[in-house]
C-alpha positions in Angstrom: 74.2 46.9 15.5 76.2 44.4 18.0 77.9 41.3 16.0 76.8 38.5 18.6 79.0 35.7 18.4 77.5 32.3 18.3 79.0 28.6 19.8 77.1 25.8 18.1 78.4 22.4 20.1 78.4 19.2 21.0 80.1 15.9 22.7 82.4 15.6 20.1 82.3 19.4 17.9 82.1 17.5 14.6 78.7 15.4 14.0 75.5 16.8 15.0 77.0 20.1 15.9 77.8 19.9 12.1 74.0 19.2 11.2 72.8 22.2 13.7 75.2 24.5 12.3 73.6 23.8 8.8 70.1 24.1 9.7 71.2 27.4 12.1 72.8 29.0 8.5 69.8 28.3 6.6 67.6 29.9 8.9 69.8 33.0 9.5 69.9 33.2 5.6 66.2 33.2 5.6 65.7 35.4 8.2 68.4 37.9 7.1 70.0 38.0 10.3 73.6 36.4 9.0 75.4 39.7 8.9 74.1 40.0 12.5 76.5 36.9 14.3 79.5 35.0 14.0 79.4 31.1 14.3 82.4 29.1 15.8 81.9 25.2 15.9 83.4 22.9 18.8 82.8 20.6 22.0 80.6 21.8 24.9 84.3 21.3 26.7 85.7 24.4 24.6 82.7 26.3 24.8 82.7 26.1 28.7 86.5 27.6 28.6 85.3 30.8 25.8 84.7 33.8 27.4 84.4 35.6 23.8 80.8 33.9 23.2 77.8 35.5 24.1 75.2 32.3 23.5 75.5 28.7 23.0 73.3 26.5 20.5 73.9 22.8 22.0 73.1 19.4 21.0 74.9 18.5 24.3 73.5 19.1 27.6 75.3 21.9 29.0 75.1 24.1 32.7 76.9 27.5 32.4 76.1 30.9 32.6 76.2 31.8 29.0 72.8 31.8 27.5 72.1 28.5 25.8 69.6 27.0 23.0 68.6 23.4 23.5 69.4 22.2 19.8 68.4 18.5 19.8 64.9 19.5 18.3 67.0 20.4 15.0 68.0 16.5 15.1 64.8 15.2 15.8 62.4 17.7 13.8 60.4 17.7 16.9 60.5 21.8 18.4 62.9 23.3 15.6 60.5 26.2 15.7 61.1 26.9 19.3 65.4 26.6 18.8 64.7 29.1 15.8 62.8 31.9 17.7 65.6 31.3 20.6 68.2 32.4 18.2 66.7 35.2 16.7 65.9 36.7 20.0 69.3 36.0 21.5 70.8 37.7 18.2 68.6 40.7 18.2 69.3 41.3 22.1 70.8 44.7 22.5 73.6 44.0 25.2 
């Protein structure tokens, strides 16, 4: 089993990354899949300069070549479903 490591971000790395990152654990705890990924917080500015990542989860648009998860649906409720399902599949990704 690979450890994936996980960027949650946005504008500013604190606020609504903060409220993704929350919702993100919860659903990994549900799921079981927490032992399976490592989380690091920040600003889509840091996560563009991290080569150690192998997907993004943004609240922030964001163009790169790392795999990344639209997460505004966790802010507005609207689609959470769909950033959920991205994760898992990202995380359970052999590669």
């Amino acid at each position: 089993m690979t450890l994936k490591h996980l960027m949650i971000c946005c504008g500013a790395g604190v606020a609504t990354s903060t409220v993704a990152l929350k919702k993100i654990e919860a659903f990994l705890d549900k799921e079981k899949l927490s032992d399976r990924v490592r989380i690091s917080q920040g600003t889509v500015a840091e996560a563009l300069t991290r080569s150690d990542i192998d997907f993004i989860v943004s609240t922030s648009a964001i163009t790169t070549s790392i795999p990344v998860v639209n997460a505004l649906p966790l802010l507005t409720g609207m689609g959470i479903d769909k950033v959920f399902n991205s994760v898992k599949t990202l995380i359970l990704a052999e590669g």
